[in-house]
C-alpha positions as CSV (number, residue, x, y, z in Angstrom):
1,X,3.7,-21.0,-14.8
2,X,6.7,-20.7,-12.8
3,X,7.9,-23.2,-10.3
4,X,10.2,-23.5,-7.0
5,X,13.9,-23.8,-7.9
6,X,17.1,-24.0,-6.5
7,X,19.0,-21.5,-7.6
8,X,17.4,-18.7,-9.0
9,X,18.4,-14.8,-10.8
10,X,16.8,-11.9,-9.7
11,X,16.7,-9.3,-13.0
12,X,15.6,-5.9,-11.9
13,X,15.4,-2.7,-13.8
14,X,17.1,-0.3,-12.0
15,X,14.0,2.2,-11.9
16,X,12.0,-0.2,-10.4
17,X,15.3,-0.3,-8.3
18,X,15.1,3.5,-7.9
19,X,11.8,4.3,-6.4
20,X,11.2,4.9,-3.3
21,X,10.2,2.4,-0.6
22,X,6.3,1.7,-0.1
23,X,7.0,0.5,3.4
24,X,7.3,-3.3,2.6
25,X,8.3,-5.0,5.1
26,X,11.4,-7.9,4.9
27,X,9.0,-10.6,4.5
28,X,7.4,-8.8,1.7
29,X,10.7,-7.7,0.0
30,X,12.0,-11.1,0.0
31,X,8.9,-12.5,-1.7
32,X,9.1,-9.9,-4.2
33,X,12.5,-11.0,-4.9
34,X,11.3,-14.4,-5.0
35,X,8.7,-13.4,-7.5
36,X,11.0,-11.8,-9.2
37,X,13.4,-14.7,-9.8
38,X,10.4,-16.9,-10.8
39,X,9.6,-14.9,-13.9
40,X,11.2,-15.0,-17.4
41,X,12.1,-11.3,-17.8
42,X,11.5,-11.8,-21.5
43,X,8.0,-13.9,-21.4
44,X,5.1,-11.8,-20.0
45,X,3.2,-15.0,-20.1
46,X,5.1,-15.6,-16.9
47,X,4.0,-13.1,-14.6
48,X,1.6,-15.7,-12.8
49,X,3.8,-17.0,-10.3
50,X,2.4,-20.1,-7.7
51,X,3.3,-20.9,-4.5
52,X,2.3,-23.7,-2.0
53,X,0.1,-22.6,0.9
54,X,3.3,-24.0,3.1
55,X,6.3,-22.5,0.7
56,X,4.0,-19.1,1.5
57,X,3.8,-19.8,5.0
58,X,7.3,-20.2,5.6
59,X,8.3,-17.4,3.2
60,X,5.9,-14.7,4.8
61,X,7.3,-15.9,8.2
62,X,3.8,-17.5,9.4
63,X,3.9,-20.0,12.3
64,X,0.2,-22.2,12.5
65,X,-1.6,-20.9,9.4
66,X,-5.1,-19.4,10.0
67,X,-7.2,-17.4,7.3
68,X,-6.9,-13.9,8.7
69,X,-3.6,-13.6,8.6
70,X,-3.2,-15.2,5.0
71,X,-5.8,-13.1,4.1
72,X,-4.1,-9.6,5.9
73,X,-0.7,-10.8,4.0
74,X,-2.0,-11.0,0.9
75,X,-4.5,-7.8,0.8
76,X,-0.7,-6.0,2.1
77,X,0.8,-7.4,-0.8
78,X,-1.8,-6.3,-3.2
79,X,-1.8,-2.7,-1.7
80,X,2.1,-2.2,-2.5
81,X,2.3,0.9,-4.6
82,X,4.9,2.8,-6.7
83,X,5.0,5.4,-7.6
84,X,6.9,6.6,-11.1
85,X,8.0,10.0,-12.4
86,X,6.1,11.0,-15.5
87,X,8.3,11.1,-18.8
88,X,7.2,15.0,-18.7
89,X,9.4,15.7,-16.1
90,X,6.4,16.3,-13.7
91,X,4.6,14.7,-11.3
92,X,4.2,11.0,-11.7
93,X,2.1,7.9,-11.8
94,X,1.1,5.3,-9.6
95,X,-0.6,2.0,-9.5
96,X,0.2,-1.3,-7.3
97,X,2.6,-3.7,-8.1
98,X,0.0,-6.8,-8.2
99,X,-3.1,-6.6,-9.4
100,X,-4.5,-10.5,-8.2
101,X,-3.9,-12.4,-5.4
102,X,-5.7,-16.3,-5.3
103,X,-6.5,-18.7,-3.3
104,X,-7.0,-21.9,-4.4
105,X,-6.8,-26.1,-4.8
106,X,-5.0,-27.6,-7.9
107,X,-6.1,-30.7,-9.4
108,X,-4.9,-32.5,-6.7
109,X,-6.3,-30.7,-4.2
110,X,-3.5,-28.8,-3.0
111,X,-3.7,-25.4,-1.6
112,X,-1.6,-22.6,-3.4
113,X,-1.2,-18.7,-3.7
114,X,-1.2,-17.5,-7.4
115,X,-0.2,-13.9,-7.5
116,X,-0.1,-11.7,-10.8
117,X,1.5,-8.5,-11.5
118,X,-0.7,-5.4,-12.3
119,X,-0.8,-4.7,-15.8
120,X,1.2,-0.9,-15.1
121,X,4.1,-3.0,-13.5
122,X,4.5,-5.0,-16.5
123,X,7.0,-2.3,-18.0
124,X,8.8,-2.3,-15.1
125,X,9.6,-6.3,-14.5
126,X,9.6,-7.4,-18.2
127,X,11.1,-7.1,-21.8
128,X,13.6,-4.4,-20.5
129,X,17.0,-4.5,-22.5
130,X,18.9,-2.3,-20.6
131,X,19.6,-0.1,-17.7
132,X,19.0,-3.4,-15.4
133,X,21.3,-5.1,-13.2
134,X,20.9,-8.8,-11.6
135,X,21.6,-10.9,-8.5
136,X,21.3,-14.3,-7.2
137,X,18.5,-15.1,-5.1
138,X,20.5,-16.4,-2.1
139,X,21.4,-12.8,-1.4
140,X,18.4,-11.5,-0.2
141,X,17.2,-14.6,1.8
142,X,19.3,-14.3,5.5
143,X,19.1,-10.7,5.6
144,X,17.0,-9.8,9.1
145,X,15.6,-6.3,8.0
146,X,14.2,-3.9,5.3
147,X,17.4,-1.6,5.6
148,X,19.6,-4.9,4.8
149,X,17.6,-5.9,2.0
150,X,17.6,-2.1,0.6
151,X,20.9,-1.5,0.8
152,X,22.2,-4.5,-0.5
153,X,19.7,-3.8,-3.9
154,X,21.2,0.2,-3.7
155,X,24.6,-0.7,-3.8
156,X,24.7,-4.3,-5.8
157,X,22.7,-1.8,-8.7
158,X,26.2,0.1,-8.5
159,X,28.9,-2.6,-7.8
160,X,30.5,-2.5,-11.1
161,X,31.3,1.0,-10.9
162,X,32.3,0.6,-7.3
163,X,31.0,4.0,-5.8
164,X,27.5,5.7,-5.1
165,X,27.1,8.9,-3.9
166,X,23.7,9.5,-2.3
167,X,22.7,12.9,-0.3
168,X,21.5,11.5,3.6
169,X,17.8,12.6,2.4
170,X,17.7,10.2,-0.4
171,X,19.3,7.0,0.7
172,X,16.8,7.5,3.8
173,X,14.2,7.9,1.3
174,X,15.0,4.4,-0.6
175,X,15.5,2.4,2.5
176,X,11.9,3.2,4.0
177,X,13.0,5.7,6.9
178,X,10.5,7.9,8.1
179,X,11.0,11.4,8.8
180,X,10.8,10.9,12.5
181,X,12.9,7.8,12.8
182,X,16.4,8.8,13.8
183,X,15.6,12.3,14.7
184,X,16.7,14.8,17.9
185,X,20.1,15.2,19.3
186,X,21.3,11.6,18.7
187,X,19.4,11.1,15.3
188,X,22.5,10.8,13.1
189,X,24.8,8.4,15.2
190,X,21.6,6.5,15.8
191,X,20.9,6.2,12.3
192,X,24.9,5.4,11.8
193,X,24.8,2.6,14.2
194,X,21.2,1.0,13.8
195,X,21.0,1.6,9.9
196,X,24.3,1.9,8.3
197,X,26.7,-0.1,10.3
198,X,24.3,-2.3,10.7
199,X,23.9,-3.1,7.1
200,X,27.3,-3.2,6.5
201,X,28.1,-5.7,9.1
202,X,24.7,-7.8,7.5
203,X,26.0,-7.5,3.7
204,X,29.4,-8.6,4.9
205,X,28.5,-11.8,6.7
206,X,25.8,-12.4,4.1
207,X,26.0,-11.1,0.5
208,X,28.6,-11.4,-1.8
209,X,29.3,-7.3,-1.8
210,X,30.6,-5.6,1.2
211,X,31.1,-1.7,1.5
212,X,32.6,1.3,3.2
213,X,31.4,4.6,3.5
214,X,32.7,8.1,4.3
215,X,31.1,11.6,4.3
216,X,31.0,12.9,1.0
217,X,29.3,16.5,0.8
218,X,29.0,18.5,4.7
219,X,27.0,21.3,5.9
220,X,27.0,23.9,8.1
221,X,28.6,22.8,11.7
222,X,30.1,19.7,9.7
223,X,26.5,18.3,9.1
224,X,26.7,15.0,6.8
225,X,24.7,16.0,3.3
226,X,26.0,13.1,1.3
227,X,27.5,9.6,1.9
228,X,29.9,7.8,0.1
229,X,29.6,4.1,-0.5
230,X,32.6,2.0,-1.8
231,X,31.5,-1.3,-3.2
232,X,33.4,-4.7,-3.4
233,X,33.0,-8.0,-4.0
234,X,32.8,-10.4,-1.1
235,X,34.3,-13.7,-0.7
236,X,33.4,-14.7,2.8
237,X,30.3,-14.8,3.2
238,X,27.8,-17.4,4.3
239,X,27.7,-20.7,2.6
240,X,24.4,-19.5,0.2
241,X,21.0,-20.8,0.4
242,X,19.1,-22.2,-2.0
243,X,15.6,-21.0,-1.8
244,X,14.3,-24.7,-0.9
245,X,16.9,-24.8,1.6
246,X,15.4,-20.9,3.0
247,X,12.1,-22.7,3.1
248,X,13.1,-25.4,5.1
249,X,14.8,-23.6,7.6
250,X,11.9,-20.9,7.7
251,X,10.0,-24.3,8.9
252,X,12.6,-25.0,11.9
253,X,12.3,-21.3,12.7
254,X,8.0,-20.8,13.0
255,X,6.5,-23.9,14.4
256,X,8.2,-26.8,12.6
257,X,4.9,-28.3,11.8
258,X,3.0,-28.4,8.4
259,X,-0.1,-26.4,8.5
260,X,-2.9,-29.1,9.4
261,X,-5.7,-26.7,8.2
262,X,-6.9,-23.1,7.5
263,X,-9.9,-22.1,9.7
264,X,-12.8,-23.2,8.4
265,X,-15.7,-21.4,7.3
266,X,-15.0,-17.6,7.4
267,X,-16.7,-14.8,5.6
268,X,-14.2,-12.9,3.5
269,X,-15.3,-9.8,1.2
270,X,-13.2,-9.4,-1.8
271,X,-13.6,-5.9,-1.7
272,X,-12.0,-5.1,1.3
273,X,-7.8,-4.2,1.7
274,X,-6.1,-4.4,4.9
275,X,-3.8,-1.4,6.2
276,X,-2.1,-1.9,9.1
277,X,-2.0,1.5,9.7
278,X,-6.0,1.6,9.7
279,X,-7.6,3.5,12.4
280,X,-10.7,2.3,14.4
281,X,-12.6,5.6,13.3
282,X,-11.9,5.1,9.8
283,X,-15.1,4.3,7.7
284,X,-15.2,1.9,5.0
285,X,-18.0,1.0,2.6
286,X,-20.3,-1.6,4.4
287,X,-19.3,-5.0,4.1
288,X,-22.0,-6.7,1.3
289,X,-21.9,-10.1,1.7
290,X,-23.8,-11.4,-0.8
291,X,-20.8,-10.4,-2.8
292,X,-18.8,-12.6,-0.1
293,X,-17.8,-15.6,-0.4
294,X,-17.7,-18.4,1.8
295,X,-13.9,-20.2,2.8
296,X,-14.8,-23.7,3.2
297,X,-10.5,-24.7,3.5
298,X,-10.1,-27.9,5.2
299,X,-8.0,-30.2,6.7
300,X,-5.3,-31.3,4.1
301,X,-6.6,-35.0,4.1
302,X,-10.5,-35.4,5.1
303,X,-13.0,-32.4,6.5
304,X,-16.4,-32.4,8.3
305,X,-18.2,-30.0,6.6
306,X,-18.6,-27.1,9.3
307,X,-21.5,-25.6,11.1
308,X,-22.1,-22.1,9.7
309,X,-22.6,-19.6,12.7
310,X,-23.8,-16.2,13.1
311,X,-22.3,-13.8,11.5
312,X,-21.8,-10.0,12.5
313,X,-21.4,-7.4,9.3
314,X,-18.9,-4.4,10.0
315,X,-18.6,-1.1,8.2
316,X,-14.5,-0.8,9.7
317,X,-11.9,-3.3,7.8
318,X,-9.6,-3.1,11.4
319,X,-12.2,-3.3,13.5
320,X,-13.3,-6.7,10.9
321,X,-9.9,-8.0,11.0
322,X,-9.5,-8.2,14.9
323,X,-13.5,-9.8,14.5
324,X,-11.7,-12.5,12.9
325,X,-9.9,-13.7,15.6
326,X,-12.7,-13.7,17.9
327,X,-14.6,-15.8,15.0
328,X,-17.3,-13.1,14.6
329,X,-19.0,-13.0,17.4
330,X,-19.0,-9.7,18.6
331,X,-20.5,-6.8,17.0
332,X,-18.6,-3.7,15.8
333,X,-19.3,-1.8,18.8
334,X,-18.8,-4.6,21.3
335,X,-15.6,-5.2,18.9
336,X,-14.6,-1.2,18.9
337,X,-14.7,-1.8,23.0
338,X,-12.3,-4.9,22.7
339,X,-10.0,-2.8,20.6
340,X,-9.5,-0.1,23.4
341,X,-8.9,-2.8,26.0
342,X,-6.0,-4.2,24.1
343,X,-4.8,-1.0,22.3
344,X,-2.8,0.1,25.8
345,X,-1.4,-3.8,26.3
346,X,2.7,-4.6,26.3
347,X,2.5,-7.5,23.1
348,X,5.6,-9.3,22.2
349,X,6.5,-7.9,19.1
350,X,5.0,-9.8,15.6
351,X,7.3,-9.4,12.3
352,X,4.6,-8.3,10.7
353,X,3.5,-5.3,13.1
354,X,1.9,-4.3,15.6
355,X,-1.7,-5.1,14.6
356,X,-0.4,-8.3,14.0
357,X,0.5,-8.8,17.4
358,X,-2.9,-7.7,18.8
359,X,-4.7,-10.1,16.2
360,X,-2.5,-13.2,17.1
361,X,-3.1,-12.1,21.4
362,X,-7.0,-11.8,20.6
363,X,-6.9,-15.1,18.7
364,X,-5.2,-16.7,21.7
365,X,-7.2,-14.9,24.3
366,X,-10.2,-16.1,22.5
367,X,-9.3,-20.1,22.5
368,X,-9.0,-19.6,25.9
369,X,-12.2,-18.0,26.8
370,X,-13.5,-20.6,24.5
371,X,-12.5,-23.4,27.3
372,X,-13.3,-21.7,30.0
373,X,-16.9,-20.9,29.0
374,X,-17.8,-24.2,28.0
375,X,-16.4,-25.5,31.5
376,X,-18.5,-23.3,32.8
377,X,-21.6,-23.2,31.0
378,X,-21.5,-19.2,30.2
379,X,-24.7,-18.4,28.2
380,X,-24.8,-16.4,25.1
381,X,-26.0,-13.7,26.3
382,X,-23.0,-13.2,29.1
383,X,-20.0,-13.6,26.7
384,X,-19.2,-10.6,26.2
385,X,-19.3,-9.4,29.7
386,X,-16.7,-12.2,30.2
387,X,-14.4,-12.0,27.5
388,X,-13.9,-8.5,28.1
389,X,-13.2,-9.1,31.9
390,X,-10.7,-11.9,31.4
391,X,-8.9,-9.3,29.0
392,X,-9.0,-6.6,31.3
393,X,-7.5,-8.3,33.7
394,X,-4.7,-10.2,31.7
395,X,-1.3,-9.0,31.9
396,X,0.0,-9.7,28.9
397,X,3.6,-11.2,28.7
């Protein structure tokens, strides 16, 4: 089983390089180049890769750990799909990227993640002799944003030839941009100055390639088709970081302080995947819990075992996540109503999206309620009515 290094390779197959993106965002990308550089290329046996609960933290960008947003990160890492063209020439296949995702202690009680690829993906990150190309780790780590991490993977696949030609559709297509993003009257110099020279001025600080670009192929009116990269090698860059050295400045960066414990006691249904595109109206099988199971993570030294409380059952995953943060004790339509109260609300923004952001205001919203009805002696039965007035007269920050 692979371990943590110092400096580490990333090999990658440059179909896997190819497809398009499935919307990962730079947290995720990094960790899959970190997962990637902890496998043997050439040893399947590898493909279980283990991380520390705190080397996972600090790579996924978490500040105080809790268990529904480890629990969102790793159901969005385990919904990651690709999708590959069919040796026919038609259509294509897909299937995710990993296949298992766990959470537990080791024989010294230590929390880790274990991840495993899917058995598809196999082909695609091992015992490939050619048509590959490779990296070092370091790369990948101080880049800020999909595009950067995208486009240094698309051009370093290419940097021995030293020029790629890609038609504007495409290289919008392998660096995650959406149809609507960069569209209208200033779409293209937007997309030039946000995306493009954005990434250049990212690689050239960061990576050791730097490029230039030109218009390669034009329309009608002058319209850009195509876009010429020229790739180089680049000596002055950033001293590099080792990916213990990433870790420990991802600590300085989120709280600074070791995770004291996971929350404790929370009903989590293996069956369920988080989107965070999921819409309140969607429906979802109804949570079973008696194929649940329970969390019982404690405090990294000694635990009180915890009180188990009432808990509510709900048919929508979103609607289930937010629950979470409110420790489950609204119902799904009480929960639905909370939603539209914070749906409209200005939240700072969250790396990992907006549903992130609304989880981590709820969770903080809560912990204050919690105070404020114990000062006050609120009964059960009046909770509700209170927590949904303090929110709907919060402005947010």
């Amino acid at each position: 089983m692979s371990e943590l290094f110092d400096t580490a390779i990333v090999e990658k197959r440059n179909v896997l390089n190819e497809l398009r993106s499935n919307n990962m965002t730079v947290q995720e990308l990094r960790f899959f180049s970190i997962y990637l550089s902890k496998i043997n290329p050439w040893d399947v046996s590898t493909r279980n890769v283990r991380f520390p609960i705190v080397d996972f933290q600090r790579i996924m960008g978490f500040g105080k750990l809790n268990i529904s947003q480890l629990r969102a990160s790793t159901d969005s890492l385990l919904c990651k799909l690709v999708h590959v063209p069919n040796e026919s020439g038609y259509g294509y296949t897909a299937f995710q990227l990993f296949k298992e995702c766990r959470l537990d202690r080791d024989e010294n009680e230590e929390w880790y993640i274990e991840i495993d690829a899917h058995d598809k993906a196999l082909p695609l990150m091992f015992e490939f002799k050619n048509k590959y190309f490779k990296y070092e780790l370091w790369n990948a780590l101080r880049l800020k944003s999909p595009n950067q991490v995208r486009m240094y993977e698309i051009l370093k696949q290419y940097e021995k030839i030293g020029k790629r030609e890609l038609a504007v559709a495409e290289i919008r297509e392998l660096l995650g941009v959406g149809k609507k993003e960069y569209s209208g009257r200033t779409g293209w110099s937007d997309f030039k100055k946000y995306v493009l020279d954005s990434c250049q001025q990212a690689l050239k600080e960061n990576t050791d390639i730097c490029f230039t670009y030109e218009k390669g192929k034009s329309g009608k009116g002058g319209k850009w088709l195509t876009i010429v990269f020229y790739i180089e090698k680049n000596d002055s860059y950033k001293d590099p970081l080792t990916l213990n050295e990433f870790i420990g400045n991802q600590a300085d960066s989120t709280s600074g302080e070791a995770p004291e414990k996971l929350d404790t006691v929370k009903k989590v249904d293996t069956n369920i995947n988080f989107s965070e595109n999921d819409s309140i109206n969607e429906e979802v099988g109804e949570r079973d819990y008696k194929n649940s199971i329970y969390f019982d993570i404690p405090e990294f030294d000694e635990m009180e075992e915890a009180e188990e409380t009432e808990i509510h059952t709900y048919k929508n995953k979103f609607l289930s996540f937010l629950a979470i943060a409110c420790d489950e004790e609204f119902s799904e339509v009480e929960m639905e109503y909370i939603f539209k109260v914070i749906k409209g609300k200005q939240l700072p923004e969250h790396q990992m999206g907006i549903n992130f952001a609304r989880e981590e205001y709820l969770e903080k919203m809560y912990s204050k309620f919690k105070i404020y009805a114990e000062k006050k002696n609120i009964q059960k039965e009046n909770r509700y009515n209170y927590f949904c007035r303090m929110l709907e007269n919060h402005i947010s920050e």
